[in-house]
C-alpha positions as CSV (number, residue, x, y, z in Angstrom):
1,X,-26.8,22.4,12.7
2,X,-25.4,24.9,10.1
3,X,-26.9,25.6,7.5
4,X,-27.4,22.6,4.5
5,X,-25.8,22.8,1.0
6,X,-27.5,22.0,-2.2
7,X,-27.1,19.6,-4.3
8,X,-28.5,20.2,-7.8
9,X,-29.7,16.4,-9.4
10,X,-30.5,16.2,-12.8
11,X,-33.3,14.2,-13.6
12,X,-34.4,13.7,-10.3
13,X,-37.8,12.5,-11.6
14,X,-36.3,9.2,-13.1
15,X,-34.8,6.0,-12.0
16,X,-31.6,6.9,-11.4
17,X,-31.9,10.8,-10.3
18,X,-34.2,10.0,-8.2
19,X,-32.2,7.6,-6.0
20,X,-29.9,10.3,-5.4
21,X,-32.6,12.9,-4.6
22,X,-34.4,10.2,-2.2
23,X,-31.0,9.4,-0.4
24,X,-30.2,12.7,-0.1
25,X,-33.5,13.5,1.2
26,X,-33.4,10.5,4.2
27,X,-30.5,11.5,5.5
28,X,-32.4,14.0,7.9
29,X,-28.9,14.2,9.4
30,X,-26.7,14.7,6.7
31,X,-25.1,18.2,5.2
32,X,-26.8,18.2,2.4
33,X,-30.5,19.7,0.8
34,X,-32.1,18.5,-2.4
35,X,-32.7,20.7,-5.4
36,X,-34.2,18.1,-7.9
37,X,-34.0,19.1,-11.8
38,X,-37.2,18.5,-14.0
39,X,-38.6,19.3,-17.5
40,X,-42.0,18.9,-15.5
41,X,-42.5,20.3,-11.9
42,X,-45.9,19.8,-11.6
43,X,-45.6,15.8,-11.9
44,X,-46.4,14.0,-9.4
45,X,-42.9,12.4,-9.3
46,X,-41.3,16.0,-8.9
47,X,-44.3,17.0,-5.9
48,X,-43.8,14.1,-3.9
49,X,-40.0,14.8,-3.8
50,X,-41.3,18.4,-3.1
51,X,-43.2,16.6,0.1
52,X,-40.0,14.9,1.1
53,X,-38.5,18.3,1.9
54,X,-36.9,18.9,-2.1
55,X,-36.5,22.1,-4.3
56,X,-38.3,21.3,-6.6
57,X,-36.9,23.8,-10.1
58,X,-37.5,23.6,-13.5
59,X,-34.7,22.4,-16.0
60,X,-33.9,20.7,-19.7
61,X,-30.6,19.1,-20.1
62,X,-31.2,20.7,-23.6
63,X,-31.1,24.2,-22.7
64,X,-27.9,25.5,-21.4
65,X,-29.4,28.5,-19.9
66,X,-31.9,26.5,-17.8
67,X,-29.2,24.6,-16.3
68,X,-26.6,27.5,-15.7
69,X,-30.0,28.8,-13.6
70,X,-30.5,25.7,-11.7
71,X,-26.9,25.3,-10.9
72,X,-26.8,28.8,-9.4
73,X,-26.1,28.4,-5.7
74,X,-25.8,24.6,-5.3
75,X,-22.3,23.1,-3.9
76,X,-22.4,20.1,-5.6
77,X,-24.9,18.8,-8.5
78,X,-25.4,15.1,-10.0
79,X,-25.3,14.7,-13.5
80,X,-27.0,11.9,-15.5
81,X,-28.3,11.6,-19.4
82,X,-31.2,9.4,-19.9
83,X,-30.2,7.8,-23.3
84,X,-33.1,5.6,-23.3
85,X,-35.2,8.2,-23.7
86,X,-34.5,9.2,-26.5
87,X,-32.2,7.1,-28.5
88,X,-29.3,9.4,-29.5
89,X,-25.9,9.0,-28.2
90,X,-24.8,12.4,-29.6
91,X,-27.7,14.3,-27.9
92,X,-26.7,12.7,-24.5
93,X,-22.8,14.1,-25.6
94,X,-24.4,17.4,-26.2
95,X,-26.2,17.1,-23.4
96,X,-23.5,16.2,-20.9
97,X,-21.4,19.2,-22.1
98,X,-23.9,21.3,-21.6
99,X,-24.1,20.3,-17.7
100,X,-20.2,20.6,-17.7
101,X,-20.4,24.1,-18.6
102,X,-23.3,25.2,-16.3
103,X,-21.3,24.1,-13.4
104,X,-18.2,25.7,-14.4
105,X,-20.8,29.0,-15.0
106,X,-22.1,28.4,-11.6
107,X,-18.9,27.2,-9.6
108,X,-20.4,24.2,-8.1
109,X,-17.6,23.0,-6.2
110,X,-18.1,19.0,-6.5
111,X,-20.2,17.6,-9.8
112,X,-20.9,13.4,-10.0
113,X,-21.1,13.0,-13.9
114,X,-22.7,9.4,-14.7
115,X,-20.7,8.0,-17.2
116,X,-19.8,4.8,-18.7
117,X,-16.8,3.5,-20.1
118,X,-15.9,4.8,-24.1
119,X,-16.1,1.6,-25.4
120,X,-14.1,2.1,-28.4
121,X,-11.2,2.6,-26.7
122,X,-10.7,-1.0,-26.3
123,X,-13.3,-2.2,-29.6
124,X,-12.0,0.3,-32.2
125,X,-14.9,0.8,-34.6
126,X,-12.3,-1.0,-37.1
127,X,-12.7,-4.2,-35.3
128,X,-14.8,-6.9,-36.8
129,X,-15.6,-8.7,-33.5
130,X,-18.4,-6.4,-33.1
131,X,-20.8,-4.2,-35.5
132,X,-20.6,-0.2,-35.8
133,X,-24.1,1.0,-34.8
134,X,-25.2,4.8,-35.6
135,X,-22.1,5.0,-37.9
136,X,-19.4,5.6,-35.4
137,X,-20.3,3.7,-32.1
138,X,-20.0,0.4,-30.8
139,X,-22.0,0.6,-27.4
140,X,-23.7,4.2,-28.3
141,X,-25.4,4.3,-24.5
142,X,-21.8,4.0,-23.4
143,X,-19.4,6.2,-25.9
144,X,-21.6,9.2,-25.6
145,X,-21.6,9.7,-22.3
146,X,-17.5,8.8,-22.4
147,X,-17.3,11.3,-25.1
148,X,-18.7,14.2,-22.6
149,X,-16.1,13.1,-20.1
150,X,-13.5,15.3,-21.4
151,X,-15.7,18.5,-21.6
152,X,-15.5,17.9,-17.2
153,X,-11.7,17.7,-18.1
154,X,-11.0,20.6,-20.2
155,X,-13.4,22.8,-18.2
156,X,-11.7,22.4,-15.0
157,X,-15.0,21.0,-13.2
158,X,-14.2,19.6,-9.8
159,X,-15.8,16.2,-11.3
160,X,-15.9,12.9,-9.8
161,X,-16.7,10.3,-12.7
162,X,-19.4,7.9,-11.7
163,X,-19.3,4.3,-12.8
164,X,-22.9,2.6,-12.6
165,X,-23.6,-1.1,-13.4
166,X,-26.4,-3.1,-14.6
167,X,-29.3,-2.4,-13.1
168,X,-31.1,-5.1,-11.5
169,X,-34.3,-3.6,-11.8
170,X,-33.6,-4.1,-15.8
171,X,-35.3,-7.7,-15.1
172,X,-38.6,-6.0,-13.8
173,X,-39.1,-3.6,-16.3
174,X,-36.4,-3.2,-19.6
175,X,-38.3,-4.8,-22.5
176,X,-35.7,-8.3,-23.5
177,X,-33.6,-8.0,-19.8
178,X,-36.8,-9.8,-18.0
179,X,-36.8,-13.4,-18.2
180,X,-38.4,-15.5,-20.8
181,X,-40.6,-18.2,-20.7
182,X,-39.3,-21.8,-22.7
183,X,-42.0,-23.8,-24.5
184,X,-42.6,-25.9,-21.5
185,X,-43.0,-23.2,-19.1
186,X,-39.4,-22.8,-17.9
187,X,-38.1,-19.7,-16.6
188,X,-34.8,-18.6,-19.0
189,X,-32.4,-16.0,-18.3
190,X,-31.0,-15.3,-21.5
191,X,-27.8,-13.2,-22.0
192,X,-24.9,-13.3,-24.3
193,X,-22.2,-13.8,-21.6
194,X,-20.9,-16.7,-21.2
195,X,-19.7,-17.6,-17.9
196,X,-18.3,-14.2,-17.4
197,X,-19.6,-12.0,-14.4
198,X,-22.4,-8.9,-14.7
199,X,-21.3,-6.4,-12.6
200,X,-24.9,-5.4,-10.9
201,X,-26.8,-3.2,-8.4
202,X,-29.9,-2.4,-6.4
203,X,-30.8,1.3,-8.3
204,X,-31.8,2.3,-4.4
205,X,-27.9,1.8,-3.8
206,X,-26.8,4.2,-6.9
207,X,-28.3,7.0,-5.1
208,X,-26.5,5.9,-1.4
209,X,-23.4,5.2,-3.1
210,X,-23.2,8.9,-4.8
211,X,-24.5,10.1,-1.6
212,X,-21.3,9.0,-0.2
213,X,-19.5,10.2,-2.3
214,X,-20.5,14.1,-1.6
215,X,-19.7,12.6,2.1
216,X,-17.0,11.8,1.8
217,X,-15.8,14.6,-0.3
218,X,-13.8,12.3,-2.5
219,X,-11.2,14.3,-4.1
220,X,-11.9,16.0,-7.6
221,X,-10.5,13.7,-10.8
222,X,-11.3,10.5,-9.5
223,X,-13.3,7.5,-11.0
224,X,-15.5,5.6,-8.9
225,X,-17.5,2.4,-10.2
226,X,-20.1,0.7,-8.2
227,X,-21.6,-2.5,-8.0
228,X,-23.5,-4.1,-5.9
229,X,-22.2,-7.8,-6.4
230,X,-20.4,-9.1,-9.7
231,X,-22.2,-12.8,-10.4
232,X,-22.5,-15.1,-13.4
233,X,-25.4,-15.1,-15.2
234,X,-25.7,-18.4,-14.0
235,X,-25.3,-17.7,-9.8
236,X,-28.2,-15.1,-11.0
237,X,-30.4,-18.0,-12.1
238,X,-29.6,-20.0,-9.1
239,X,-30.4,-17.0,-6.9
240,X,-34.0,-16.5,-9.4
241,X,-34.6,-20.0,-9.3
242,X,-34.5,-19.5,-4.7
243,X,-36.1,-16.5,-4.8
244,X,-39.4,-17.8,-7.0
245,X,-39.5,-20.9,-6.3
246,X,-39.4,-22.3,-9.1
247,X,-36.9,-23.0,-11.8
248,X,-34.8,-20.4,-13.8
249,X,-32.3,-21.9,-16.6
250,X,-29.6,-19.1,-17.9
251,X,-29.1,-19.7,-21.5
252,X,-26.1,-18.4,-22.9
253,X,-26.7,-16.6,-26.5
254,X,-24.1,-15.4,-29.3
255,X,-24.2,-12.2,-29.8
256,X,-24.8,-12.1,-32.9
257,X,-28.6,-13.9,-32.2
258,X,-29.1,-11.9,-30.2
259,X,-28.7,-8.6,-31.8
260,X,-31.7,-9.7,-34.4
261,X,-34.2,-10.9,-31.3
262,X,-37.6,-8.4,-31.6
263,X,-36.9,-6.0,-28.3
264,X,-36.0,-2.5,-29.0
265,X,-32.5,-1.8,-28.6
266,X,-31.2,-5.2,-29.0
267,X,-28.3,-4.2,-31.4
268,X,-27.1,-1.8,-28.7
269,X,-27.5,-4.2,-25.9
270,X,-26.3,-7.2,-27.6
271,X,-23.2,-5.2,-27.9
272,X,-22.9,-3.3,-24.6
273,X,-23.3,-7.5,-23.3
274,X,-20.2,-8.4,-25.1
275,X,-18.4,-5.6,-24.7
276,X,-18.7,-6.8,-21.1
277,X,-17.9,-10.7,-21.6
278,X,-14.9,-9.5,-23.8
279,X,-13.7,-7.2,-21.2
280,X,-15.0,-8.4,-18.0
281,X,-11.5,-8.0,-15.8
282,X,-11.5,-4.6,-17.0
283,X,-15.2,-4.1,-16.2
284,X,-15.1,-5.9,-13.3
285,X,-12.3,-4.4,-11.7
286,X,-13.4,-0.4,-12.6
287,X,-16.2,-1.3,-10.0
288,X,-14.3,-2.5,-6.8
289,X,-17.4,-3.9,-4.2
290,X,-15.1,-2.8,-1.5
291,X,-15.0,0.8,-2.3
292,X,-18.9,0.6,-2.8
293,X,-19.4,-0.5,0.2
294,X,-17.2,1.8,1.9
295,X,-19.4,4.4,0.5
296,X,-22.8,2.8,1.1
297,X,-22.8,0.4,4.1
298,X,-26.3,-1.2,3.8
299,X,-25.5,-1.8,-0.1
300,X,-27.4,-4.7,-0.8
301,X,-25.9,-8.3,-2.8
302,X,-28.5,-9.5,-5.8
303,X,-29.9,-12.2,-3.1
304,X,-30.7,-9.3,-0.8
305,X,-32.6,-7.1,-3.5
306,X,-34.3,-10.4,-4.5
307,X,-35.8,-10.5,-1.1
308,X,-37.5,-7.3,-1.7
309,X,-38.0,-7.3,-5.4
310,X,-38.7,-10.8,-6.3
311,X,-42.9,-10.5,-6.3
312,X,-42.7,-7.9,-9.0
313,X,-40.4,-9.9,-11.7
314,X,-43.1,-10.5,-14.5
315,X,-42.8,-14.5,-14.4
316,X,-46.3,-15.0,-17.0
């Protein structure tokens, strides 16, 4: 076998970075080496993907000169923001720039950016439908990482842009995604969607998915959206209520409720919900199942990560 290329993952410590690095890392077989990203290499996180066979380097999304070093070499790199961290949609735009240039600097030949849809481009900040959070964003987890799309663009980056979806895993652990618990006990599912679909997926499959995409070598330009399954809220209660045996009710919510319920970031996801019951068909149809499959064959449906997931949904 000849010898591996690298691919550079930006927050490989996290949720989402890490899939990649892990997928990367299991396909023994495959053409491709790890060199996972962190602000922290001595973590435990960043030494056990050391163990699995990673480079581990050192690297902050918020110091251009870190990344330009970290980029140095690798054929391909995966770039992520982690708005939740911190809150601030302009840092992630700042942020995403900054990646765009290092790999230009570098000449990585192939870079995944995970973005999200710039939601104003459909909900202008003028419309009334929906409130302006931060002073100039709708969905701010969303337009700031749309914003630092055209930096890719007008860099000439070989970029693929990388649709994710809702993250099942939100119900185990996002403070307000998990499920609530009704005066008499019931299990709720609360959501302001209607009976719209929630494009969703297995965080696992992010990482295969993107693998497959450096497999593939999917032509430069493209976007690719994944998704794991695209149910209602309420096939996802039906599929809860199997999986735990016992009852789960969904309970649609307006939006506007639900933006004032005591959860941090409920504003931002009260909006990003809407934004994807207003627009589901284009949501929806930005993350074909069949192409995600095509990339990742054992991609799982929500019923199939319920089967491994279900014991750790907080249910008390």
């Amino acid at each position: 076998m000849g010898t591996k290329r690298t691919i550079a993952v930006v927050g490989a410590t996290g949720s989402q970075g890490g899939s990649v690095a892990r997928a990367i890392l299991h396909d023994r077989d495959g053409d491709f080496c790890v060199r996972a990203l962190t602000r922290k290499p001595s973590s435990e996180r960043a030494q056990a993907l050391a163990r699995l066979g990673a480079e581990v380097v050192y690297a902050d999304a918020d110091d251009l000169d870190s990344l330009k070093k970290a980029f140095a070499g690798a054929y391909g790199a995966y770039g992520m923001t982690d708005f939740w961290g911190h809150g601030d949609p302009e840092r992630e735009h700042a942020q995403g720039t900054a990646m765009a240039e290092a790999a230009r600097c570098a000449g990585v030949q192939h870079v995944i950016w995970s973005t999200l849809e710039d939601t104003r481009r459909l909900m202008p900040l003028s419309d009334p439908r929906m409130p302006t959070l931060h002073g100039k964003y709708k969905v701010p987890h969303f337009d700031g990482k749309g914003e630092a799309d055209e930096a890719f663009r007008r860099l000439g980056v070989p970029t693929t842009f990388f649709l994710t979806s809702f993250y099942w895993e939100n119900l185990i652990r996002f403070p307000g995604m998990g499920l609530r618990k009704g005066d008499d006990g019931e299990l709720i599912l609360a959501m302001p969607l209607g009976d719209k679909k929630l494009p969703g997926i297995g965080v696992d499959d992010i990482g295969r998915c993107a693998l497959g995409i450096f497999t593939q070598a999917c032509s430069a330009g493209q976007t690719i959206g994944v998704a794991g399954e695209h149910p209602t809220c309420a096939a996802m209660a039906a599929s809860l209520t199997k999986a735990l045996g016992r009852p789960v009710r969904y309970m649609d919510v307006d939006p506007a409720a639900y933006r004032t319920w005591d959860f941090p970031g409920a504003a931002e996801l009260s909006n990003m919900l809407q934004f994807k019951r207003d627009f589901e068909q284009v949501f929806c149809g930005a993350r074909s199942l069949e192409r995600s499959r095509q990339l990742n064959p054992s991609l799982q449906t929500f019923d199939q990560w319920l089967a491994r997931h279900s014991r750790e949904i907080p249910v008390s």
